[in-house]
Structure formats: structure tokens, C-alpha cells
Wavefront OBJ file of the C-alpha trace (Angstrom):
o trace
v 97.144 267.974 273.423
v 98.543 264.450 274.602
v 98.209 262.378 271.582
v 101.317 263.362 269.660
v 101.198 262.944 265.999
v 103.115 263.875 262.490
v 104.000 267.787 261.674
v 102.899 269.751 259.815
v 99.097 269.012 261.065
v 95.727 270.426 262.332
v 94.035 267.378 263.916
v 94.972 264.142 265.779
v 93.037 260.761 266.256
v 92.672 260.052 269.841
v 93.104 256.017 270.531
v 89.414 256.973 272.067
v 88.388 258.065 268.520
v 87.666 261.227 269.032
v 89.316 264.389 267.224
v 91.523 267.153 268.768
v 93.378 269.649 267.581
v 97.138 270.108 267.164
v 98.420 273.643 268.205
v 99.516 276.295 266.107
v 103.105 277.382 266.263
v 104.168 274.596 267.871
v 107.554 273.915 269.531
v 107.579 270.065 269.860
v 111.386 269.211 272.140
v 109.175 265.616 273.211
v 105.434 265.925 272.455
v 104.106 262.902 273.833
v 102.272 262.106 277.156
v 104.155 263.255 279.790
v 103.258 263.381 283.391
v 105.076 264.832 286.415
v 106.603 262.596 289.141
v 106.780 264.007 292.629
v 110.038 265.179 292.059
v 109.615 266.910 288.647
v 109.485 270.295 287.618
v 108.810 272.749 284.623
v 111.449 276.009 284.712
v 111.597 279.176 282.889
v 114.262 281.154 282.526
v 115.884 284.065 280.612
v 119.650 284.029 280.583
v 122.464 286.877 278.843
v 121.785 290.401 277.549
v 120.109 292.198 274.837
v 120.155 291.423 272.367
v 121.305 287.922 273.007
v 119.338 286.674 275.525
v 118.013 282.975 275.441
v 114.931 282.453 276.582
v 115.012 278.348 278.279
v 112.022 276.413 279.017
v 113.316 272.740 280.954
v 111.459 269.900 281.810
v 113.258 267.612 284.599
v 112.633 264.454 286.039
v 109.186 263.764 283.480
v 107.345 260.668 282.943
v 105.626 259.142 280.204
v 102.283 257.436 280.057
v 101.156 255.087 277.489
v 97.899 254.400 275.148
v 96.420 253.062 278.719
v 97.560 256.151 281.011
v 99.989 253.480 283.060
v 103.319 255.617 283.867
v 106.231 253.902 281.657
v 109.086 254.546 284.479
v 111.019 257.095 281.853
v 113.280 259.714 283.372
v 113.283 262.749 280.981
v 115.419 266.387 281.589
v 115.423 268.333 278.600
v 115.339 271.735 277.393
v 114.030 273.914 274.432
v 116.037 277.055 273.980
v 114.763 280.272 271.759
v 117.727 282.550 270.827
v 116.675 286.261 270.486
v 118.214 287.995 267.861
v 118.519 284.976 265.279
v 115.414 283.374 266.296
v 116.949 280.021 266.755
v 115.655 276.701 268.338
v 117.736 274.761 270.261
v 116.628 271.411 272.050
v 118.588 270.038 274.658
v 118.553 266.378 275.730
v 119.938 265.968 279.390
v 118.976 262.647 280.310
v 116.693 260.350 279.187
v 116.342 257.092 280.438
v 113.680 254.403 280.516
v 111.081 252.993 278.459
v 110.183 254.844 275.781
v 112.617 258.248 276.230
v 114.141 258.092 272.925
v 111.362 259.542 271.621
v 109.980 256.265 269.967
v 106.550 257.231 270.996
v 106.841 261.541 270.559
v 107.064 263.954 267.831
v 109.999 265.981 267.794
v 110.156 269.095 265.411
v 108.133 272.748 265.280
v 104.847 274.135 262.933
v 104.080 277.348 261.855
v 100.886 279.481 262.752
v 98.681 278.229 259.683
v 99.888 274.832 260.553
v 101.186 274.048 256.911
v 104.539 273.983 257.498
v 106.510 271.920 259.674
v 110.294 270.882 260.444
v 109.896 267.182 261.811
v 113.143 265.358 263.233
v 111.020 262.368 264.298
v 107.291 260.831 264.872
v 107.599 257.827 267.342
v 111.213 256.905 265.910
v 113.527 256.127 268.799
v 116.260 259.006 267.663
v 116.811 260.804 271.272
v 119.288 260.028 273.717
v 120.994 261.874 276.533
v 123.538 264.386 276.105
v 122.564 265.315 272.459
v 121.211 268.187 270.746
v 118.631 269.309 268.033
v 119.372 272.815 265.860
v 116.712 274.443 264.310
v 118.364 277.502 261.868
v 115.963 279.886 261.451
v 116.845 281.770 257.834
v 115.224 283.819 255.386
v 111.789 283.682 256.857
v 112.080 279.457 257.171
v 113.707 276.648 260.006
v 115.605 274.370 258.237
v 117.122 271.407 260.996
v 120.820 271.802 261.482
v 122.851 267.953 261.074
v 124.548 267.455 264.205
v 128.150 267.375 264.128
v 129.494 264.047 265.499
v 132.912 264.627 264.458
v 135.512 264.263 267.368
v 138.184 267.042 268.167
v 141.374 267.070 266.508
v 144.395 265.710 269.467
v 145.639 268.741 270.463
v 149.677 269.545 269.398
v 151.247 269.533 272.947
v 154.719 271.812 272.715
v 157.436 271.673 275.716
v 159.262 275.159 275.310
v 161.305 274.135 278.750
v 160.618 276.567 281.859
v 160.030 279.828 280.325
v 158.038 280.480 276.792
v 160.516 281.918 274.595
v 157.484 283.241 271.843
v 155.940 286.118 273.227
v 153.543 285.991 271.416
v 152.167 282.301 272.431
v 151.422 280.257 275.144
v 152.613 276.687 275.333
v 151.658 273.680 277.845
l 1 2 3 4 5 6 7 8 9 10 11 12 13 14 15 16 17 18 19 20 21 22 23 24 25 26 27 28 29 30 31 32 33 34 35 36 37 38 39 40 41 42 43 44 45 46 47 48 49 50 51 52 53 54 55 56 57 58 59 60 61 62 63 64 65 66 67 68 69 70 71 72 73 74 75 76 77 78 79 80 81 82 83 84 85 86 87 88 89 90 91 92 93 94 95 96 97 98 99 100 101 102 103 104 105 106 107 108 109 110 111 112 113 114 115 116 117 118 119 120 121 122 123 124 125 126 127 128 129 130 131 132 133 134 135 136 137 138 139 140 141 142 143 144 145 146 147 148 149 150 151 152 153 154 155 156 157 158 159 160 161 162 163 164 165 166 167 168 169 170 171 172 173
């Protein structure tokens, strides 16, 4: 479906009018309507072992269209990633740029099978930007959205031992 709208939910007004349906168990990374450009491209792939493998669906280079189906110009790579094991949601925001790529026209989030219940991170609120990341925590039967942690690294303790380390037991730079 191409009209995007608020999670958890079974149906969606069209701007036509008419009625559609919103998928059940849905996996929403940018639910809005996308189009390919001639140089875009939709990947799967399955990367690590059993039973840790992650299982990565990317968009690259996608578009968006508007109420009126004119192409907005937006330049969207992103990725959802499913984590075997703990069933975990990752979605990865390479780079969006343009009109309209910080998702203040998508719905960003996931629904269950009955459609009742729903994690939503955003409908058409401009909260996406490149080189973040959305955690869904799957626990307990339930996803619960994990904050992001924004918190820069500590500045690492630089030691000088002279020429040779005289700690066996540690490495100093």
C-alpha cells in the first residue's frame, strides 16, 4: 500500500477516497511512496552464522512521490535488519537527503498479525536523518523501541610507557 498512515491499523484513506488495506505484520523502516530512480535498487541479503545470522533488506538511491505522484528529488539508502535468534529489528538510515526524507511524510514503526498492536516511532514527523538508527527489542512475546544512545565516548586515557611496555599484561599507545 502507498498511502502510509498511523500503526497499529487495518485501513487507510486514499487522498482519492477510496479504502485500502494496511498489511499485517508489518515492518515499516519508511512507509511512504517511494519510487525507484534509474539508479536504485532493492537488496537482500543474509549475513553471519547460525544461529546469528541477520537477515538485511536495503533500499538505495529511492525516491519519494507526493499526494500528486510528482517525484520530490529525495535520495533515500536505508536498511531494515531482522536478527535471528533474538528476533530483533534494526533500521538503518544511510543517507537521506532531499525533500521530504526525514520521514515527515512516512510511518516508521512495525504491527502485529491481527493488526492491534503496533510500535510507532513516527507518522509524517520529520525524525529521520542519515547515519542514525532505530532498535526494536523484541522481549517476552512484545517490541518495545530501544532510545538511542546519543551519548559521546569517553576521551580515551593515552599512557607513554617509553619504548618497550613494561606491564605484561597490557598494551599501551
Amino acid at each position: 500500500e502507498f498511502q502510509n498512515a498511523p500503526l497499529p491499523g487495518q485501513t487507510v484513506t486514499r487522498p482519492s477516497g477510496s479504502t485500502a488495506t494496511i498489511p499485517p505484520s508489518l515492518i515499516a523502516p519508511f512507509w511512504d511512496d517511494l519510487v525507484m530512480n534509474f539508479d536504485s535498487t532493492i537488496t537482500t541479503r543474509t549475513v553471519g552464522t547460525a544461529p546469528n545470522r541477520q537477515f538485511v533488506v536495503q533500499w538505495t538511491n529511492m525516491g519519494i512521490l507526493d499526494e500528486d505522484g510528482r517525484n520530490q528529488n529525495a535520495r533515500l539508502t536505508f536498511e531494515a535488519v531482522l536478527f535471528e535468534g533474538s528476533n530483533d529489528i534494526q533500521f538503518v538510515y544511510h543517507t537521506m537527503t532531499g525533500t521530504r526524507s526525514d520521514g515527515s511524510s512516512a510511518t516508521v514503526g512495525l504491527q502485529d498479525l491481527k493488526r492491534v498492536t503496533a510500535v510507532q516511532t513516527a507518522f509524517n514527523e520529520g525524525v529521520l536523518s542519515s547515519q542514525h538508527f532505530r532498535t526494536y527489542r523484541f522481549d517476552n512475546g512484545s517490541y518495545f523501541e530501544l532510545s538511542p544512545d546519543y551519548t559521546p565516548p569517553f576521551m580515551p586515557v593515552i599512557a607513554d610507557e617509553g619504548v618497550v611496555t613494561a606491564n605484561q599484561t597490557q598494551l599501551a599507545a
